[in-house]
C-alpha positions in Angstrom: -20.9 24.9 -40.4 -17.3 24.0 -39.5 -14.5 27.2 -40.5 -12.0 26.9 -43.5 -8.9 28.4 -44.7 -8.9 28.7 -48.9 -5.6 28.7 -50.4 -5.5 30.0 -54.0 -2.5 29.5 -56.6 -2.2 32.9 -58.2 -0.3 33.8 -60.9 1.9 37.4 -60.6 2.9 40.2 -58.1 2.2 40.3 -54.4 -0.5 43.1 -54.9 -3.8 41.3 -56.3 -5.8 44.6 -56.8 -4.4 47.1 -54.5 -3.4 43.8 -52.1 -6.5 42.4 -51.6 -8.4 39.6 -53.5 -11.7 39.9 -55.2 -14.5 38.0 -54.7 -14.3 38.2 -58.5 -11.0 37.2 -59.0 -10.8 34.4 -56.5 -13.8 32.9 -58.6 -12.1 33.4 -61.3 -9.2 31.6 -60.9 -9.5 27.2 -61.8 -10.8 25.0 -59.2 -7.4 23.0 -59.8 -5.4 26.1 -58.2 -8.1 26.0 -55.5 -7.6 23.9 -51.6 -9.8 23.9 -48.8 -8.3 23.4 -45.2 -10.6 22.5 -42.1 -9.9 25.1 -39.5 -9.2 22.4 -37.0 -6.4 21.4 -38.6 -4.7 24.4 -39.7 -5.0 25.5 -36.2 -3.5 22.1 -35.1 -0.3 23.0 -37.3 -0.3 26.8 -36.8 3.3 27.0 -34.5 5.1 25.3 -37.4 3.4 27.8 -39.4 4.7 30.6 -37.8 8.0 29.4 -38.8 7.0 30.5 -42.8 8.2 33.7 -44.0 4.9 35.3 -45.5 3.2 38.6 -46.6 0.1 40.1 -45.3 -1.7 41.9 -48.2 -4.2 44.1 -45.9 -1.5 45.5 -43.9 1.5 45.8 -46.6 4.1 43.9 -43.6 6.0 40.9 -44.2 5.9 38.4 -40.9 5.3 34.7 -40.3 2.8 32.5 -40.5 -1.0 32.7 -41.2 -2.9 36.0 -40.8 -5.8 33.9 -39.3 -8.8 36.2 -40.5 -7.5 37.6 -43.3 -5.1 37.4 -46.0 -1.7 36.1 -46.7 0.9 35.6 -49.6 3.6 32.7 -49.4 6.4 33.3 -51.8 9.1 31.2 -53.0 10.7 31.8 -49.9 8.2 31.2 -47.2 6.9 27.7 -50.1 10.5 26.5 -49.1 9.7 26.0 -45.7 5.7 25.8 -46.2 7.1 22.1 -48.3 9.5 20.8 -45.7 7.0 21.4 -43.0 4.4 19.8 -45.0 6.3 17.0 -45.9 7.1 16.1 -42.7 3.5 16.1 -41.7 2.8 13.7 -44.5 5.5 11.6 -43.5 3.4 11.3 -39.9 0.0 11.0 -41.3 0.9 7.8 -43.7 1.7 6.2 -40.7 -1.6 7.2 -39.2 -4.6 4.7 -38.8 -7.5 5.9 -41.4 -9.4 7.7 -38.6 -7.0 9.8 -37.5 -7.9 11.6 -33.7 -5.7 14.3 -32.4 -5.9 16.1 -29.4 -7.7 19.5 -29.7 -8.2 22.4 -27.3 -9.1 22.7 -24.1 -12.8 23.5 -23.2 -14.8 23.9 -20.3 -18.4 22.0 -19.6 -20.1 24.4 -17.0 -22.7 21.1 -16.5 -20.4 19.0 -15.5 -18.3 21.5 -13.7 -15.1 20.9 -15.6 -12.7 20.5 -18.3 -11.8 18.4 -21.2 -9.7 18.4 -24.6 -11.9 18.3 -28.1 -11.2 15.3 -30.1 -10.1 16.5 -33.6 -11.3 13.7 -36.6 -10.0 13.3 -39.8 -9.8 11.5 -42.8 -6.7 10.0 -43.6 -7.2 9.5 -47.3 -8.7 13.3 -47.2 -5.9 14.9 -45.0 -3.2 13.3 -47.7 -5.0 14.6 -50.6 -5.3 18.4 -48.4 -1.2 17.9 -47.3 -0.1 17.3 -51.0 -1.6 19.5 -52.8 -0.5 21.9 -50.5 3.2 20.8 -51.4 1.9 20.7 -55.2 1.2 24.3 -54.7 4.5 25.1 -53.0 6.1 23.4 -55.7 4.6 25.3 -58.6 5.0 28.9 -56.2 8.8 27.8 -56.7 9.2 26.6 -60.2 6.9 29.6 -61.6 5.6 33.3 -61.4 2.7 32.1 -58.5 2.6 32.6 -55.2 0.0 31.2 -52.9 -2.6 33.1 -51.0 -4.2 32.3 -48.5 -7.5 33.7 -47.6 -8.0 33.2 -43.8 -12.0 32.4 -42.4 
């Protein structure tokens, strides 16, 4: 089973029941306000991440970036540069071959007495469809009384 990263579009204030979402509410809320990310990939983009001004829920602290195992709110302001980040990656990936492999991290093979970097493989078409909703959902954070949180594996 391969980790994931849910990101929810949530309609009103930063505190969803005393800052933390329900099981209950999260199932609540339309499967159209609902994205899946592979962990590989959000961990492949997490530095530019860290660049988005966000809100962790479980501790009450604004930061940056992606509270990893938990949870986090992006605002309007931190969707601002969530968008432009994310349009750039989708600027990269339509120029991408429909297998796309990226370099992953380093690991060790205690066999074979060394090292090598894990091959990360997506889906073009699938990757697209993750980047722009994603940029849907910074959009509608901006235009509207959502934000978007992210529940973290």
């Amino acid at each position: 089973m391969s980790l994931k990263h849910e990101f929810l579009l949530s309609s009103g204030d930063r505190r969803v029941d005393g800052g933390l979402m329900t099981l209950e509410y999260r199932d609540a809320i339309p499967t159209e306000c609902k994205l899946v990310i592979q962990d590989e990939f959000v961990r492949y983009i997490t530095d530019l991440l860290m660049w988005v001004p966000t809100y962790n829920p479980d501790k009450d602290e604004d930061g940056y970036g992606l509270n990893y195992w938990g949870n986090t709110i992006i605002d309007k302001l931190g969707c601002d540069k969530l968008i432009t980040i994310m349009q750039g990656w989708k600027l990269i990936m339509e120029v991408a071959p429909r297998k796309i492999n990226l370099k992953g991290g380093f690991c060790w093979n205690e066999e074979m007495e060394k090292g090598y970097y894990k091959t990360l493989e997506f889906d073009k078409i699938i990757l697209l469809e993750t980047i722009n909703k994603l940029i849907l959902f910074g959009e509608k954070v901006k235009k509207s009384n959502y934000l978007n949180y992210h529940m973290g594996i």
